[in-house]
C-alpha positions in Angstrom: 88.4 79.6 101.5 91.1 82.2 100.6 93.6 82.4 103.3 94.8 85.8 104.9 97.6 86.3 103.0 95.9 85.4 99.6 93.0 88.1 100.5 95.8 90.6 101.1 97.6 90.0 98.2 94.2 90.1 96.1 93.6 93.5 97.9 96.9 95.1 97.0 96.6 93.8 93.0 93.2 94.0 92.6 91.7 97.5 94.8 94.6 99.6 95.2 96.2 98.2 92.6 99.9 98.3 93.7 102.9 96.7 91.0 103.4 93.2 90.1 106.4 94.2 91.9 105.3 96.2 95.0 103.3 92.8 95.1 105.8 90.3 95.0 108.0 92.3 97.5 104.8 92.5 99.7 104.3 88.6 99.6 108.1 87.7 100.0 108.3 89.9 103.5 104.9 88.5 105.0 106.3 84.6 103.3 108.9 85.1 105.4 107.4 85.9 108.7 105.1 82.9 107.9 108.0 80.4 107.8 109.4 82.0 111.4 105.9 81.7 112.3 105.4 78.3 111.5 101.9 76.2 111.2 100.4 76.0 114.7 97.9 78.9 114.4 97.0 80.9 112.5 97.8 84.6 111.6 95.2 86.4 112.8 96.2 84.7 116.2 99.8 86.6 116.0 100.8 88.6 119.4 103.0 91.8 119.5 105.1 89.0 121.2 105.4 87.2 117.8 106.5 90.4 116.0 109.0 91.3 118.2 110.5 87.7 118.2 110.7 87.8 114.5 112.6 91.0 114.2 114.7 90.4 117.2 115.7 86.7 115.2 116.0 88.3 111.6 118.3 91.0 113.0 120.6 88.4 114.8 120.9 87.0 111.4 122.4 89.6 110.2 118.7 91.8 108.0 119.5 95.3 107.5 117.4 98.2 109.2 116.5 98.7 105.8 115.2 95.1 105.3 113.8 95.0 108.7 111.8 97.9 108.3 110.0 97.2 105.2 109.3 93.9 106.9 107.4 95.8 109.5 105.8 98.0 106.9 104.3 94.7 105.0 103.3 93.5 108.1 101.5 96.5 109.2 99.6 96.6 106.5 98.8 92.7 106.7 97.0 93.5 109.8 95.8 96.8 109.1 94.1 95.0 106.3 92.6 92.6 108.6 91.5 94.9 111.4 89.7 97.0 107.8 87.9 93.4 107.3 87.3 93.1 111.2 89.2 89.5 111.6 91.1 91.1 114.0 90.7 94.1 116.5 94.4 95.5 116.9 97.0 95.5 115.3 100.0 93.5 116.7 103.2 95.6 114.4 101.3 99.0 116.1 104.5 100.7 118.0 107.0 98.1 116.7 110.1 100.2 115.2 113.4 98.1 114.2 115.5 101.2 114.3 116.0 104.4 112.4 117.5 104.7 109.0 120.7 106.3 108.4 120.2 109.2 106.5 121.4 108.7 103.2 121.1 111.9 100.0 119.9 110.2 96.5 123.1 109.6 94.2 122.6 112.1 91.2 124.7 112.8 88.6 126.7 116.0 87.6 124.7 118.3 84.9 128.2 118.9 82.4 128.7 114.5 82.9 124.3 114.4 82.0 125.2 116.6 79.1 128.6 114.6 78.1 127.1 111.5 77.9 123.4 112.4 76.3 125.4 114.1 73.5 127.5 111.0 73.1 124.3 108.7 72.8 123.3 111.2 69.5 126.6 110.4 67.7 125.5 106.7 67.8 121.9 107.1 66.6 121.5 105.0 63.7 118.8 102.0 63.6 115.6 101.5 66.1 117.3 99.8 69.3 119.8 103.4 69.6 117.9 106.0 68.9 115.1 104.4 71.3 117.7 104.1 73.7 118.7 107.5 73.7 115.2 108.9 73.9 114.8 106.8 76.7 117.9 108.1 78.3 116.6 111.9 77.5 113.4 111.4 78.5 114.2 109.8 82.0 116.6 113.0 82.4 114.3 115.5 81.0 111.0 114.2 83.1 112.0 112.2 86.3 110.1 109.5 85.4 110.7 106.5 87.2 111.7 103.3 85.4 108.1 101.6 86.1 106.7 105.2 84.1 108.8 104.5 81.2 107.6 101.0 80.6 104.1 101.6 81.1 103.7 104.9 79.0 101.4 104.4 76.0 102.2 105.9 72.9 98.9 108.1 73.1 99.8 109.8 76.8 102.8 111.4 74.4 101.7 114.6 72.7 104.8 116.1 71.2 102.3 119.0 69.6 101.2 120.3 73.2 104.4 119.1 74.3 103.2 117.0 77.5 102.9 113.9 78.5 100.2 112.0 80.8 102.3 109.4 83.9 100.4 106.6 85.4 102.1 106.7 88.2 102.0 104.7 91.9 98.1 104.3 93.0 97.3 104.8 89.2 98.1 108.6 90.1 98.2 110.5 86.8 100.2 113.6 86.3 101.0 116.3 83.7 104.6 116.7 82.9 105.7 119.2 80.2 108.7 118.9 78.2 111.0 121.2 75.4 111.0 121.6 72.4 114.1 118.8 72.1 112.5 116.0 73.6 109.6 116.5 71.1 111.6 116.4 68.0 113.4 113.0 69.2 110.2 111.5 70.1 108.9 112.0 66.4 112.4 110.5 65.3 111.6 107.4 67.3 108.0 107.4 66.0 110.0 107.7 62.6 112.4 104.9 63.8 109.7 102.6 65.1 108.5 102.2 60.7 112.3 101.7 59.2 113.0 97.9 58.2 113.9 95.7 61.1 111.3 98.4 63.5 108.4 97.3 65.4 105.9 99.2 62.9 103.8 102.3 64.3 102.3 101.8 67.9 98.4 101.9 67.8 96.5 103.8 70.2 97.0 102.4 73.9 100.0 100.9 73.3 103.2 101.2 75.0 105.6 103.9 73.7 108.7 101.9 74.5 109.3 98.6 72.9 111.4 95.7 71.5 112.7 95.9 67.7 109.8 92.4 67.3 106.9 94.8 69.3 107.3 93.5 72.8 106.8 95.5 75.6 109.9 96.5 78.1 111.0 94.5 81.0 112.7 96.0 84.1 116.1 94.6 83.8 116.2 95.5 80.3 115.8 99.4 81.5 118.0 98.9 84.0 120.6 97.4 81.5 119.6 100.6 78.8 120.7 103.2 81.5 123.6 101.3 83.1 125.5 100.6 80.0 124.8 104.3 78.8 126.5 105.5 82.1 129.2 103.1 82.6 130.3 103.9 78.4 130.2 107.7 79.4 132.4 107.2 82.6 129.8 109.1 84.6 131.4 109.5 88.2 128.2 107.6 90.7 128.2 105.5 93.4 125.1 103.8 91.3 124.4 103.9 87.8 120.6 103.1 87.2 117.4 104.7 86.0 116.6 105.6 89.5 119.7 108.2 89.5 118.7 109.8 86.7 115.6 110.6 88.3 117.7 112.1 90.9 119.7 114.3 88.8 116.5 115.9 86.9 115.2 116.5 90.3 118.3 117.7 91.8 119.5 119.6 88.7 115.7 121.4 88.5 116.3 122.6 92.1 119.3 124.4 91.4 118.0 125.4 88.6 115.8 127.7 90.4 112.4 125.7 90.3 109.9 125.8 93.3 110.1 122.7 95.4 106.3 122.0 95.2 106.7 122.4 91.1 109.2 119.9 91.3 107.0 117.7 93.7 104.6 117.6 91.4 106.9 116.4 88.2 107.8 113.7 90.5 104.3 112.7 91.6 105.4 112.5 95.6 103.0 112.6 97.3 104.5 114.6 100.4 107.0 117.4 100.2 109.0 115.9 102.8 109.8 113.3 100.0 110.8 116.0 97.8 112.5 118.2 100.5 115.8 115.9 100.9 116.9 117.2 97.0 117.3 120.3 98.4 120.2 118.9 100.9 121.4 117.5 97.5 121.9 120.7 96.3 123.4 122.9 99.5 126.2 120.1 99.8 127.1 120.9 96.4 127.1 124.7 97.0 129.0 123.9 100.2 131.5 122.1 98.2 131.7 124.9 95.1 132.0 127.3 98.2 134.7 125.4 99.5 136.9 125.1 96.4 136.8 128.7 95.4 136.9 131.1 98.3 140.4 131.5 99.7 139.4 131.2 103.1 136.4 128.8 103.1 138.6 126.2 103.8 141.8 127.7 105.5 143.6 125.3 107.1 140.6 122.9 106.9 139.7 124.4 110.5 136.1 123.8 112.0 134.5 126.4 114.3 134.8 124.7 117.8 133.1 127.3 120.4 
């Protein structure tokens, strides 16, 4: 017979059909509350008691809020799981909170260093592996795809005639995103690319869109690696230089742009505006800072109102 956390994990892979990753991270956060937990009964027999012992011993040991949270969060939906299949009645993580995040604004990039740096990419184009790179980079700018989007886009959800493309995205979501007339001429270059000597050969239908120069499928850390080094040769000025910040400068940069919030939601595929919302903040802290640096007596003194 399956055990609890085996039926869970089979429930998140299988029905709602989360990530490998999502998964993993799921199983790692409930693993470890199993080894606090220890062998003497089992876990449908776990007390808000329990719970509150764990988080109270993984904070003393130093767990961020951050960590300690999504804990919670994989735990709560453990049980929440096994109330659905009625092996339990209540849930024990139910009005357990390890503390409040502080709030923190996505790290985005500058729209002239975006620019800078994409331009730079085009001077390099020459065999498969650079101009893919630089599509990549372009079409993570130009979208707001996330880095999971990227590696699981098929060459036929790219339609460079309509100019759109089709996103799987989390809870095999699909969305619509439109792009320019630029992005469609370098995506027929790496189509192009993807038949020169030493290429992968032309995708067929259902196949990824982004792959190896031997036909292999992406892998996370080799995105991460695309973006990083593209940043980090360009100088760009963040805090973090990942695939994840360039989705926060396309989201960011569309904002002040001028676009409506709930357009921009749905580009992202959030599924609350509230998600969306904190871009905004993005954006009035860097009018507050233009605002700052240019009017002669925005920052006078660098006085604060004190009534």
């Amino acid at each position: 017979m399956m055990t609890a956390l085996a039926r869970f994990i089979s429930y998140l892979r299988d029905e709602l059909r989360y990530s490998p990753n999502t998964v993993e991270a799921y199983r790692r956060d409930i693993e470890s509350w199993l080894e606090h937990f220890g062998d003497s009964r089992p876990i449908e027999a776990a007390t808000q008691a329990d719970i509150r012992s764990y988080i109270a011993a993984e904070a003393k040991s130093g767990l961020s809020i951050a960590s300690l949270r999504r804990r919670c969060v994989a735990l709560r939906s453990l049980f929440r799981f096994l109330m659905h299949e009625g092996t339990i009645t209540a849930n024990p993580v139910s009005g357990i909170n390890p503390g409040r995040l502080p709030k923190r604004l996505p790290v985005n990039v500058k729209p002239e260093e975006t620019a800078s740096m994409l331009d730079g990419m085009a001077e390099n184009d020459g065999d498969f592996t650079a101009v893919r790179n630089r599509l990549i980079m372009e079409m993570l700018y130009e979208t707001g795809m996330r880095s999971a989007e990227i590696m699981g886009l098929r060459d036929d959800q790219v339609d460079t005639r309509r100019q759109e493309l089709r996103v799987l995205g989390k809870r095999n979501k699909e969305r619509i995103i439109p792009f320019g007339a630029s992005l469609a001429g370098l995506i027929d270059e790496y189509r192009e690319a993807r038949l020169m000597p030493g290429g992968p050969g032309a995708a067929d239908s259902g196949q990824p869109m982004f792959v190896r120069p031997d036909g292999r499928p992406l892998y996370r850390k080799l995105v991460y690696n695309i973006v990083h080094s593209a940043m980090s040769d360009a100088g760009v000025h963040a805090t973090r230089l990942s695939p994840h910040v360039m989705r926060h400068s396309f989201a960011t940069d569309m904002l002040s742009g001028g676009a409506a919030l709930n357009s921009v939601q749905q580009l992202l595929g959030h599924a609350s505006l509230a998600t969306t919302q904190i871009y905004t903040h993005i954006s009035l802290e860097e009018l507050r800072k233009n605002y700052a640096a240019a009017h002669p007596r925005a920052s006078h003194h660098n006085q604060k109102y004190n009534p």
